[in-house]
Structure formats: structure tokens, C-alpha cells
KEZAKOL-344567 format. One record per residue (C-alpha): residue in one letter; y, z, x. Coordinates in Angstrom, 2 decimals, padded with zeros to 5 digits. Example, Ala and Ser with C-alpha at 12.3 -4.5 7.8 and 13.67 -1.06 7.14 Angstrom:
2
<resn = a; Y = -004.50; Z = 007.80; X = 012.30>
<resn = s; Y = -001.06; Z = 007.14; X = 013.67>
% end
This chain:
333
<resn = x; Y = 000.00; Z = 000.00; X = 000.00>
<resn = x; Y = 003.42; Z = -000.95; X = 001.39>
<resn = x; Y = 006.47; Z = 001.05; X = 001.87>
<resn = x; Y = 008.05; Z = -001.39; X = -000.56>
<resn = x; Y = 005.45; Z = -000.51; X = -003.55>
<resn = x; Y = 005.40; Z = 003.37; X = -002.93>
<resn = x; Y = 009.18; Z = 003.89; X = -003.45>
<resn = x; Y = 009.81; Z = 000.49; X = -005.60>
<resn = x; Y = 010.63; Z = 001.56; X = -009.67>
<resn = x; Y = 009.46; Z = -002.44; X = -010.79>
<resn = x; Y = 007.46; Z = -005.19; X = -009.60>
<resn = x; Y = 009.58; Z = -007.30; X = -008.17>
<resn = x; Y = 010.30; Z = -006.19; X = -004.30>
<resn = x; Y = 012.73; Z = -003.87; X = -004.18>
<resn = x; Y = 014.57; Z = -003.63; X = -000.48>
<resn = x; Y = 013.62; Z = -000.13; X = 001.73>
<resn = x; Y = 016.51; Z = 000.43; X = 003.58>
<resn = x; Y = 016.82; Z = 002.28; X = 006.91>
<resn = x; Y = 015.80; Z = 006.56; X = 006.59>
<resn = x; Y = 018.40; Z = 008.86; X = 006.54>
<resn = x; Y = 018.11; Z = 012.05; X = 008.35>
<resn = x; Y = 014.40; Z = 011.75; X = 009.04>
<resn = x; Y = 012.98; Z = 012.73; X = 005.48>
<resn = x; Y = 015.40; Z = 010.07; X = 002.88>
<resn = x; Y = 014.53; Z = 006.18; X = 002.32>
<resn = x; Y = 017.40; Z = 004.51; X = 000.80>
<resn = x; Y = 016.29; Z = 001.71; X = -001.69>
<resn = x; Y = 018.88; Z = -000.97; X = -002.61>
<resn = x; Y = 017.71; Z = -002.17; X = -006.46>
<resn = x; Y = 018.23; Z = -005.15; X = -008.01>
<resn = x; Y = 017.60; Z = -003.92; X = -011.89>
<resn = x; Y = 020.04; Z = -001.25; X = -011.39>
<resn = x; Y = 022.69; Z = -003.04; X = -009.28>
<resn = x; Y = 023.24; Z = -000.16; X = -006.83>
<resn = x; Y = 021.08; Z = 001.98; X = -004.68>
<resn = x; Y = 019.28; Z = 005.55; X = -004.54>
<resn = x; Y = 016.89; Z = 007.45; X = -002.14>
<resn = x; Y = 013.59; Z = 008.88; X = -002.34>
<resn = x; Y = 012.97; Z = 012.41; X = -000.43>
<resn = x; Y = 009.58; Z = 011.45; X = 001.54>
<resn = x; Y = 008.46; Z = 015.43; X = 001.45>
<resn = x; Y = 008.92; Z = 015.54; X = -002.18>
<resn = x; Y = 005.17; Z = 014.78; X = -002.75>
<resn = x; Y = 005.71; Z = 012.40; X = -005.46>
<resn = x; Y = 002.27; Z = 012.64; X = -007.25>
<resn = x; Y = 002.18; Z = 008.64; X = -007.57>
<resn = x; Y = 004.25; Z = 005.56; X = -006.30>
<resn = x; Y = 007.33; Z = 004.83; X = -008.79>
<resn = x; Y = 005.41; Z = 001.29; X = -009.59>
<resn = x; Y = 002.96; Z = 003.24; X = -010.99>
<resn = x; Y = 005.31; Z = 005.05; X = -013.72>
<resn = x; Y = 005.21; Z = 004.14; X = -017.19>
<resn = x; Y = 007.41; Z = 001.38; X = -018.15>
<resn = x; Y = 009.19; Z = 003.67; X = -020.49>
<resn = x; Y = 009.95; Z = 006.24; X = -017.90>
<resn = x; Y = 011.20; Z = 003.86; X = -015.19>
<resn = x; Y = 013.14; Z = 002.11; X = -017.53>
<resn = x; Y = 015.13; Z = 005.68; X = -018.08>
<resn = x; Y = 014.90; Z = 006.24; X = -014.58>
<resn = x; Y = 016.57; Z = 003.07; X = -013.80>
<resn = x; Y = 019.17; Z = 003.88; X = -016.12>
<resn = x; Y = 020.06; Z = 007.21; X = -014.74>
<resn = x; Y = 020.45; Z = 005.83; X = -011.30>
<resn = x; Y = 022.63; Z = 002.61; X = -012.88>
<resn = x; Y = 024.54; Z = 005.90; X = -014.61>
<resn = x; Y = 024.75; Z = 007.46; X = -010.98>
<resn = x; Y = 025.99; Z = 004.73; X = -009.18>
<resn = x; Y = 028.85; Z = 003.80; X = -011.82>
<resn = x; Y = 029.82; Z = 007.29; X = -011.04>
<resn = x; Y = 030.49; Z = 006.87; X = -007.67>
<resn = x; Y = 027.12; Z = 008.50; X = -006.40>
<resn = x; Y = 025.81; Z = 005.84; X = -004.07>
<resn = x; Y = 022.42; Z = 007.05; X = -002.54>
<resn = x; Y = 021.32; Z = 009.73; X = -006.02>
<resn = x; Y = 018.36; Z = 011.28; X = -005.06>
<resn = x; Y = 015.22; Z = 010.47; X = -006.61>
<resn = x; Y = 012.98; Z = 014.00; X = -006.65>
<resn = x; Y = 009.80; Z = 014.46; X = -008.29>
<resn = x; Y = 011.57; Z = 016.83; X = -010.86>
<resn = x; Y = 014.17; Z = 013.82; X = -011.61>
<resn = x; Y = 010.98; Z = 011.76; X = -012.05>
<resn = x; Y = 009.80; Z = 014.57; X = -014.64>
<resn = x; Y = 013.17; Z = 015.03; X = -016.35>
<resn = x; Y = 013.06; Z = 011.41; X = -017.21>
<resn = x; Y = 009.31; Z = 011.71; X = -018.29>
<resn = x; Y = 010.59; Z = 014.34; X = -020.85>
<resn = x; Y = 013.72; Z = 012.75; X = -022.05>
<resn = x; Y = 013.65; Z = 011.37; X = -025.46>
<resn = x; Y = 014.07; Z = 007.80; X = -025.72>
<resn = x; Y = 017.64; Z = 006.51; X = -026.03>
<resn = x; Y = 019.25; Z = 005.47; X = -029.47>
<resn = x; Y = 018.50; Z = 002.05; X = -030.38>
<resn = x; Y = 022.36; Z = 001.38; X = -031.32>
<resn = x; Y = 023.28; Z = 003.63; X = -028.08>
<resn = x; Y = 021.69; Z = 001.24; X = -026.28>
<resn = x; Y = 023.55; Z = -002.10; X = -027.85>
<resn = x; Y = 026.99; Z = 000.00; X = -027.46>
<resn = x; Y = 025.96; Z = -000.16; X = -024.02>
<resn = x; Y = 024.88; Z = -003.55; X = -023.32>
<resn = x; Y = 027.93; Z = -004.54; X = -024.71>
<resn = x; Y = 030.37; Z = -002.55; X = -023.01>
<resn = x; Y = 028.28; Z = -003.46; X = -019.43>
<resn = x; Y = 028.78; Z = -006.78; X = -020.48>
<resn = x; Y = 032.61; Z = -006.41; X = -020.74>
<resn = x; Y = 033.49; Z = -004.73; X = -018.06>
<resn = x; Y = 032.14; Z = -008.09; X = -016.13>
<resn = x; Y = 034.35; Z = -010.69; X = -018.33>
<resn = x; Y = 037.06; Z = -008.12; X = -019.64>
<resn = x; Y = 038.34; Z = -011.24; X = -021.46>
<resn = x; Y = 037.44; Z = -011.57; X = -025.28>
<resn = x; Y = 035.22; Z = -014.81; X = -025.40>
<resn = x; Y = 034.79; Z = -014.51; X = -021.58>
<resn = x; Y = 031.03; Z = -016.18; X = -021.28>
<resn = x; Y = 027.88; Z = -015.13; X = -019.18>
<resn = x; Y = 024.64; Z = -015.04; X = -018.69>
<resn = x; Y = 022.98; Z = -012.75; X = -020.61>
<resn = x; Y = 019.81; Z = -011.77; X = -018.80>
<resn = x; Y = 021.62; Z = -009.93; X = -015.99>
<resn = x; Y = 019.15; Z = -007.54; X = -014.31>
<resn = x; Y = 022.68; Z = -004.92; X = -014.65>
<resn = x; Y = 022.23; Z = -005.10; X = -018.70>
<resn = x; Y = 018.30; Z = -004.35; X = -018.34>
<resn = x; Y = 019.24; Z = -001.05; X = -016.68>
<resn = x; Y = 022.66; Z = -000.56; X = -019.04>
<resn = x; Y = 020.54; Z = -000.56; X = -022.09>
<resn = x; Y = 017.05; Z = 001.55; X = -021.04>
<resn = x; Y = 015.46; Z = -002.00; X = -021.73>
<resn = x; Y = 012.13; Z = -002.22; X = -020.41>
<resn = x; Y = 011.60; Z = -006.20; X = -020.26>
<resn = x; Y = 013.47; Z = -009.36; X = -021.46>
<resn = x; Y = 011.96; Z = -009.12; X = -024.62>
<resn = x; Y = 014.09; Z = -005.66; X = -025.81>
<resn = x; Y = 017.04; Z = -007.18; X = -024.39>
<resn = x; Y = 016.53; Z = -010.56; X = -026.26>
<resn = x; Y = 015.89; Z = -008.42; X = -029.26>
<resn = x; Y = 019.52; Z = -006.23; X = -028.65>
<resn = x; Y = 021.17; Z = -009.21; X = -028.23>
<resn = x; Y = 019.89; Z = -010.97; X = -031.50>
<resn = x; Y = 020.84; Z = -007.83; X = -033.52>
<resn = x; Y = 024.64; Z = -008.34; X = -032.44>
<resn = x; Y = 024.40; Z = -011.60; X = -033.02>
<resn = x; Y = 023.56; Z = -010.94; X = -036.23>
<resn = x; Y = 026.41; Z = -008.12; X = -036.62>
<resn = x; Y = 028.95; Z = -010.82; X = -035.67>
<resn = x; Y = 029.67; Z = -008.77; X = -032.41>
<resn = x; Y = 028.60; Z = -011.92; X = -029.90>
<resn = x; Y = 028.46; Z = -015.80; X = -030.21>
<resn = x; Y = 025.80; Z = -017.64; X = -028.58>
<resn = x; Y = 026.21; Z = -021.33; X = -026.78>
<resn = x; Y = 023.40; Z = -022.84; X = -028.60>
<resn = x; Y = 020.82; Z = -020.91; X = -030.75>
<resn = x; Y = 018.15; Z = -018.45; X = -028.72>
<resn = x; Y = 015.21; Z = -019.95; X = -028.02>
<resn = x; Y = 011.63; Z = -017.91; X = -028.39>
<resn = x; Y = 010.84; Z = -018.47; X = -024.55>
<resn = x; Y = 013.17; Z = -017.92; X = -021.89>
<resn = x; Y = 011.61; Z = -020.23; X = -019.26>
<resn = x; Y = 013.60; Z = -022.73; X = -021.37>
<resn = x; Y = 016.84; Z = -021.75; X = -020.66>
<resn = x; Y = 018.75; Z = -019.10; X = -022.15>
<resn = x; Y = 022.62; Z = -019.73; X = -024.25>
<resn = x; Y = 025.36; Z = -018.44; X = -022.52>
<resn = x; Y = 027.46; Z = -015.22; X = -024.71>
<resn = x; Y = 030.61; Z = -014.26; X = -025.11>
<resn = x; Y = 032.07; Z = -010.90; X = -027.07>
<resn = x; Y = 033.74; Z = -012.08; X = -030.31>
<resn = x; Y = 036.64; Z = -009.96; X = -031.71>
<resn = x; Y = 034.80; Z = -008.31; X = -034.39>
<resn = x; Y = 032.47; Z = -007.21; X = -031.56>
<resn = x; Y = 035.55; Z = -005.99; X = -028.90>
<resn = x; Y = 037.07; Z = -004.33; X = -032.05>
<resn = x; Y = 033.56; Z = -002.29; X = -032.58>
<resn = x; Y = 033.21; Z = -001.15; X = -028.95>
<resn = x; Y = 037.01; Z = -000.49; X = -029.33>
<resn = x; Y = 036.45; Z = 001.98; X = -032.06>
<resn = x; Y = 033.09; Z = 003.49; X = -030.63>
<resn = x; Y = 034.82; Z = 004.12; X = -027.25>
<resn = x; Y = 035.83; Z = 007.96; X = -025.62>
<resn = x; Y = 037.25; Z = 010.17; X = -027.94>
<resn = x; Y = 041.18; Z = 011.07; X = -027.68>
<resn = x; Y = 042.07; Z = 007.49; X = -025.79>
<resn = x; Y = 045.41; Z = 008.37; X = -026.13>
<resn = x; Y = 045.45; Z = 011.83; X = -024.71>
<resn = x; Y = 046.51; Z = 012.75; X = -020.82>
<resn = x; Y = 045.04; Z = 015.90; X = -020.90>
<resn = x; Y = 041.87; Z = 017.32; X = -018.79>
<resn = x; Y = 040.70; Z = 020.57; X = -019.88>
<resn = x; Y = 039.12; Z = 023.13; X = -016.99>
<resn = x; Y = 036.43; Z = 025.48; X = -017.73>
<resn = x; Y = 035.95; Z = 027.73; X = -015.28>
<resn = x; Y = 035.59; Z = 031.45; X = -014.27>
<resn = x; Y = 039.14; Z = 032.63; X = -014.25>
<resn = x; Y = 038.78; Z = 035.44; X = -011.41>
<resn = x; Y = 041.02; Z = 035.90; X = -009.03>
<resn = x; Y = 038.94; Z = 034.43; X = -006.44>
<resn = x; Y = 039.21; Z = 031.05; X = -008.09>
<resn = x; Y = 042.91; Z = 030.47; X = -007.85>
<resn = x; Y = 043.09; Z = 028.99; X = -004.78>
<resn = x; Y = 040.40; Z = 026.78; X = -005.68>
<resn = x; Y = 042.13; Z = 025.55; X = -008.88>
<resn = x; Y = 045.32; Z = 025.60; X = -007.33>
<resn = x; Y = 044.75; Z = 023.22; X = -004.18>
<resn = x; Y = 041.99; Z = 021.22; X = -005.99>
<resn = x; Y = 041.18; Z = 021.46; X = -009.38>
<resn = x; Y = 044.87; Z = 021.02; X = -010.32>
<resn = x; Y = 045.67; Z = 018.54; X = -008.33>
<resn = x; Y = 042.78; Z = 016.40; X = -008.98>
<resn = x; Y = 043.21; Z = 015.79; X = -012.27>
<resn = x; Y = 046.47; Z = 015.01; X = -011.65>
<resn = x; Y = 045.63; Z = 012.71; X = -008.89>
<resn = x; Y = 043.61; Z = 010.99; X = -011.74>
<resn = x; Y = 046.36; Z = 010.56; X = -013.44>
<resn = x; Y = 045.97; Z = 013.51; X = -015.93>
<resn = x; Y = 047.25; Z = 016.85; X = -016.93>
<resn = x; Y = 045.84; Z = 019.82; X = -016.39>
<resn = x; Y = 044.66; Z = 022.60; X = -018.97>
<resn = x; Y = 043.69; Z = 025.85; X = -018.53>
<resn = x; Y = 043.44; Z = 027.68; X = -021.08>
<resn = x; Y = 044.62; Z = 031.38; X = -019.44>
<resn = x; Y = 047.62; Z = 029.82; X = -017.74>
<resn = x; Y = 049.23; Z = 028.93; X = -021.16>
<resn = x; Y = 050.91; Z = 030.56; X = -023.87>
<resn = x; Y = 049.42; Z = 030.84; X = -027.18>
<resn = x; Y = 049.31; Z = 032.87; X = -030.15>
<resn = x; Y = 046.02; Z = 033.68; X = -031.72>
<resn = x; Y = 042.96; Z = 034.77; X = -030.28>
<resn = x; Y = 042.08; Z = 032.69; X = -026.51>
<resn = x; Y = 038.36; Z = 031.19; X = -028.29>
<resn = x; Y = 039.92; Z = 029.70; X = -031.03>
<resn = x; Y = 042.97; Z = 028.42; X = -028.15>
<resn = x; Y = 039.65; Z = 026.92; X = -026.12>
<resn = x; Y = 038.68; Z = 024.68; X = -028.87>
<resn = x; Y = 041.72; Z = 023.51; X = -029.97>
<resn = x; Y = 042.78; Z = 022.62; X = -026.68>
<resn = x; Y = 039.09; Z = 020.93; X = -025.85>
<resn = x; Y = 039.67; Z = 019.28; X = -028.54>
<resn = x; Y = 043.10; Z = 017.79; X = -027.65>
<resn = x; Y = 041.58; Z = 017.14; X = -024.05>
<resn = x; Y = 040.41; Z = 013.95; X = -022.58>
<resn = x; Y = 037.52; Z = 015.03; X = -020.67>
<resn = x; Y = 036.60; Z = 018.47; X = -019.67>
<resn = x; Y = 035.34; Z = 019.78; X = -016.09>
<resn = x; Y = 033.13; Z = 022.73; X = -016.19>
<resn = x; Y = 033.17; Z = 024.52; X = -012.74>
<resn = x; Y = 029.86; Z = 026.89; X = -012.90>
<resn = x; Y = 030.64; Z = 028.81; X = -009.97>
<resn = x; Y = 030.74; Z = 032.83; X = -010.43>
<resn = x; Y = 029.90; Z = 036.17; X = -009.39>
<resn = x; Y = 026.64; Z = 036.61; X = -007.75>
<resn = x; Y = 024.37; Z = 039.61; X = -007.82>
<resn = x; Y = 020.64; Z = 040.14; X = -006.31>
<resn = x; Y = 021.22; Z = 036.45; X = -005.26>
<resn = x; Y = 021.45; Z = 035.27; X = -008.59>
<resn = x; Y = 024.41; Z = 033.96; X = -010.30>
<resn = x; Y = 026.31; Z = 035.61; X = -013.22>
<resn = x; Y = 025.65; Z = 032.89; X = -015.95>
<resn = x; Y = 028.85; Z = 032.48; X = -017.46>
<resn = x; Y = 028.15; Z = 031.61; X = -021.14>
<resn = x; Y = 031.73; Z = 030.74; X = -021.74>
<resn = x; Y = 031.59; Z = 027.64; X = -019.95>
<resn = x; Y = 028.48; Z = 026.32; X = -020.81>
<resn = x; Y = 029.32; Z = 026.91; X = -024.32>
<resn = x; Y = 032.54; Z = 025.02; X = -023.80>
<resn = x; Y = 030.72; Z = 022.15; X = -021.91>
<resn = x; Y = 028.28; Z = 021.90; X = -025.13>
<resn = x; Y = 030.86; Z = 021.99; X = -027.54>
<resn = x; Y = 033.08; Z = 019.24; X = -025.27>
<resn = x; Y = 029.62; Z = 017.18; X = -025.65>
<resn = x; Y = 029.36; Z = 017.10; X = -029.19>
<resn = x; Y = 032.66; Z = 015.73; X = -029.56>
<resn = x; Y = 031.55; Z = 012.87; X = -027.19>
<resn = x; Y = 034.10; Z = 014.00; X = -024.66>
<resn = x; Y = 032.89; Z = 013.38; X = -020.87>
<resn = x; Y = 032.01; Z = 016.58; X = -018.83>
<resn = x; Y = 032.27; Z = 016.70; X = -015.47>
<resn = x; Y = 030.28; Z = 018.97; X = -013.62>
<resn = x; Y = 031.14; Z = 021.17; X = -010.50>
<resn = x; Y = 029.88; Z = 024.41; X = -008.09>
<resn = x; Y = 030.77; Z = 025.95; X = -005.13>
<resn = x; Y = 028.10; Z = 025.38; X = -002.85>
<resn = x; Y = 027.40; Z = 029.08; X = -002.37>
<resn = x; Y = 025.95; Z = 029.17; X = -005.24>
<resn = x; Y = 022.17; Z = 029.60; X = -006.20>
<resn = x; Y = 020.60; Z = 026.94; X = -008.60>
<resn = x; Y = 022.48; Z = 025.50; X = -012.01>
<resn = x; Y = 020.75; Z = 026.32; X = -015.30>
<resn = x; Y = 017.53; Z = 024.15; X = -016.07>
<resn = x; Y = 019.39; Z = 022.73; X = -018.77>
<resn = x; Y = 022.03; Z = 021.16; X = -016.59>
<resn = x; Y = 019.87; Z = 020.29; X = -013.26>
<resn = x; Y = 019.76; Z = 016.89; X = -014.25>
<resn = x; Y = 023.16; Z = 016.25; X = -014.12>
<resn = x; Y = 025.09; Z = 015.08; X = -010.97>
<resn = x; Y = 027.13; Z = 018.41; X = -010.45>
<resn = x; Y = 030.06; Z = 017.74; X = -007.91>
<resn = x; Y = 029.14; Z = 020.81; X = -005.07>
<resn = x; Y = 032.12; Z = 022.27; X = -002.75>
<resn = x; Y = 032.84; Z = 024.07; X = -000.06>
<resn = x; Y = 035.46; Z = 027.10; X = -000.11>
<resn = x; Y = 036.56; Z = 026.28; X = 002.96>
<resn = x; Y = 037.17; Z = 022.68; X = 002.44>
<resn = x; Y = 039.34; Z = 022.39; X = -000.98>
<resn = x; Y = 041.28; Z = 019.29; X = 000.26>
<resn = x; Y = 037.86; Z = 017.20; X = 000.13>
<resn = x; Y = 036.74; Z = 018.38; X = -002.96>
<resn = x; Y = 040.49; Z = 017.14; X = -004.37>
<resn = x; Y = 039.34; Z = 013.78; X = -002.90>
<resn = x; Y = 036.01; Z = 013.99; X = -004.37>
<resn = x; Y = 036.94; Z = 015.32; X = -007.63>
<resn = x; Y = 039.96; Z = 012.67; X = -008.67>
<resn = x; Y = 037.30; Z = 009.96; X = -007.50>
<resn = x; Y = 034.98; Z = 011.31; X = -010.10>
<resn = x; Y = 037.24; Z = 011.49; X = -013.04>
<resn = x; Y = 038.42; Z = 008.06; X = -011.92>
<resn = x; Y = 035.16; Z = 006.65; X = -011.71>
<resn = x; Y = 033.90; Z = 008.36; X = -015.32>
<resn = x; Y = 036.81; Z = 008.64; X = -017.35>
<resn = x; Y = 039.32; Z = 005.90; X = -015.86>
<resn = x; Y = 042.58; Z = 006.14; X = -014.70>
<resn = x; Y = 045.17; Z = 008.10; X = -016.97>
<resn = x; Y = 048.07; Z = 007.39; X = -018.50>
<resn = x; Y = 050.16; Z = 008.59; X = -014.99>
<resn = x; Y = 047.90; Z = 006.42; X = -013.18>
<resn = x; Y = 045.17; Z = 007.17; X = -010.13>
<resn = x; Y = 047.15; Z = 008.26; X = -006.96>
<resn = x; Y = 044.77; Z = 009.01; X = -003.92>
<resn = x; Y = 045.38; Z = 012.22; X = -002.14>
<resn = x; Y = 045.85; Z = 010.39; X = 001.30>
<resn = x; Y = 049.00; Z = 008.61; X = -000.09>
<resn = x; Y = 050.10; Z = 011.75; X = -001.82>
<resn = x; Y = 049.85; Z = 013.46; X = 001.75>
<resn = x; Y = 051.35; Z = 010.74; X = 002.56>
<resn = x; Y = 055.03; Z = 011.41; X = 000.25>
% end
């Protein structure tokens, strides 16, 4: 068995890139458009080729999800491999919104046409083969959301119709898009101890504003009324939120601070983006959070996790109404 087929997600070859640090192999993948690394000592109990279709095909999506954020080598652990074994499938009409908007972030013009059997939109949409993208794309054909060059034939060795996004389709992903479009603010939840303030001060603070974004914490503004009710009227105003889990540590464990992962779930069910983020002090997130790409810093190094941070919100959210400023040119002033 070859290097290629013990650490490639699909049959077709996927390229092993040089090791990293002895123990990583960076793969570069063509389904997902980016690249992610396998930890060789992480006894993976089978080669990825061998996964079931379903579970690569949300694999490859979380490392397409990865790399959009900015993350260009995720790591690929056997308990990532398990988290997507568990996950529930995604929603069929998730998956279209998806296709969709992967589609138009290639030809941002309306009527813009392209091929629509990019290996990008295979990982975009948690399709597994052609046939569940062929069967996404008939669906918003039939919705009125695309237009097709000539009508879809049953085989694609015969040549596939170019697509293009029609307005009724641009106005749906319009209306389906992030919550609050309009709003510059980005809420921070985070233990508010006085050992934090530097942290939120140098880098927290001016991240988000880097991004091109406001600010909010909830204990550094006035309000009447008790400070929960405060919390989700302001999340609700917000953006996007960033939930900071760092916090007191005792017996090596840390204090779980329910405050903030309450705040994170209710920021979730309004569809708002979370960012994630912990000093690197810490001990290990919550299992229900693992599986996220948590942003980890160093207290002695707040300028790069400024850097790292504004990138991030840049990266998930977009650039806000103020516009992205890097922190080198704001040094720079």
C-alpha cells in the first residue's frame, strides 16, 4: 500500500507533500481545493480510502470549511475521523445553500457562467459523487435559482451545460445569508477577570476592530436592567460573536465557564458565526466544542494573536463596514 492510498480521503491520487516536524504529512487535495495533514502516530485504525463514502464526504467538507477559514494544514486525528463518523448528515437544502453560494463566490457576477462539476462544489455541498451534485443542481433548476446552457443530460461523459445564478436564485442566497448584514458590531464572550484585560485590551479589542468591527462587551457598557437579559440583547444586535474559553484553573482542570458556552449556543441558534479562542495554558475544551478550530494564544504574545484573530473574522465573517486594516499598517500610522 502506498503512502498516497494510506493518507488519500478518495480514489483519485491525492499529492503527499513533504513531513513536517518528523510525525505530520501534509496532503494537498483536489476535492477540497486546499490542503490538511495527517499525524503519522495517531494510529489511524484504517487508511482514509478505506472510510465510508459518507464519512469522507463530511470529512472533506470540514477540511474545505478549514481551509476557507484560513487554517491551511487542519489536522486530520483519528478523533476528527470519529467526530465526522458521528455527525449527522447535513441538510439536504443546507447543502444547495451551499453549492450555490461556493459557486458565487467564483463568478460574483449574476449570470456569470461555469462549469458545474468543480471538484470545490463536491466538497461545498457534503456530496459524495457526481450523481448528488447533478441531483442539487436539478432541484435549483427547478426552483428557478440557476439556468442551464442546454438541458442536463443523464450521463456526464457527454458533456455537461454550463450554469449561471439567475436573480431569483442571488435574491434567495441574499435572503438566506448571515444574520444582522447590516450590523458593525462583534460581541466578546469571555471571562471578565481582571487577568483578562490586557488580553482584551491589546488583542481582542483591537482585532475586531482591525476587521473592521466594533467591539462589545457586555461589562464595559452601561445598561439598565439585569446584565443576562443585556447579553442577549446585545448578541442579538451583534454580527458575530467570539467566545474566549480561557479561565481559572484548579487541580489542572479548567473552571468551565457556563456563561460563555451558553452565550456561544444561543449566538448559534440565531445563525450568527462564533469564533472560537483559548489561551494556550489551558487544559482541553469541552467535548462538545473539540471539533471546532479554536484560535489558541499565548499570554505573552498578544500582538500575534491580534494578527491572527482579525484574519479569522476576516476570513469567516468578511470585512466590516470600517473595512479590514492589518495590524502591520496600523503599526505602521
Amino acid at each position: 500500500m502506498t503512502r498516497e492510498e494510506v493518507y488519500s480521503l478518495w480514489p483519485n491520487p491525492e499529492d503527499a507533500g513533504p513531513k513536517d516536524s518528523g510525525v505530520l504529512t501534509n496532503v494537498r487535495s483536489v476535492r477540497a481545493g486546499g490542503t490538511y495533514s495527517i499525524d503519522r502516530d495517531q494510529a489511524l485504525r484504517k487508511p482514509l480510502g478505506d472510510l465510508n463514502r459518507d464519512v469522507a464526504a463530511r470529512l472533506t467538507t470540514w477540511i474545505y470549511d478549514q481551509n476557507r477559514a484560513g487554517i491551511e494544514f487542519p489536522l486530520v486525528t483519528f478523533e476528527q475521523v470519529q467526530n465526522a463518523t458521528d455527525a449527522r448528515p447535513m441538510r439536504v437544502m443546507r447543502r444547495l445553500e451551499r453549492l450555490l453560494d461556493a459557486f458565487r463566490r467564483g463568478r460574483p457576477l449574476v449570470g456569470q457562467r461555469g462549469n458545474m462539476q468543480s471538484d470545490n462544489l463536491l466538497a461545498a455541498s457534503e456530496s459524495r459523487d457526481w450523481n448528488e451534485l447533478r441531483a442539487l443542481w436539478m432541484h435549483a433548476h427547478g426552483q428557478g435559482y440557476v439556468g442551464f446552457t442546454f438541458e442536463m443530460p443523464e450521463d456526464a461523459s457527454k458533456g455537461l451545460p454550463e450554469v449561471w445564478i439567475k436573480l431569483k436564485g442571488a435574491d434567495w442566497l441574499e435572503r438566506l445569508d448571515d444574520v444582522n448584514p447590516e450590523s458593525q458590531q462583534g460581541f466578546v464572550a469571555m471571562w471578565f477577570d481582571a487577568s483578562m484585560n490586557d488580553a482584551f485590551g491589546e488583542a481582542f479589542a483591537p482585532a475586531i476592530e482591525d476587521a473592521g468591527f466594533k467591539p462589545m462587551r457586555v461589562d464595559r457598557h452601561e445598561y439598565e436592567g439585569k446584565i443576562d437579559d443585556e447579553v442577549i440583547a446585545q448578541i442579538r444586535r451583534s454580527r458575530f460573536v467570539v467566545v474566549d474559553l480561557t479561565s481559572a484553573i484548579k487541580d489542572n482542570e479548567a473552571i468551565v465557564r457556563g456563561s460563555v458556552y451558553y452565550e456561544a449556543g444561543f449566538a448559534g441558534g440565531l445563525g450568527l458565526p462564533v469564533i472560537w479562542t483559548a489561551a494556550k495554558d489551558m487544559p482541553e475544551a469541552h467535548f462538545d466544542v473539540r471539533q471546532f478550530n479554536i484560535l489558541q494564544w499565548d499570554r505573552d504574545n498578544l500582538p500575534d494573536l491580534r494578527t491572527r484573530l482579525a484574519r479569522r473574522i476576516s476570513a469567516v465573517v468578511g470585512d466590516g463596514p470600517h473595512g479590514y486594516r492589518p495590524p502591520e499598517e496600523d503599526k505602521e500610522d
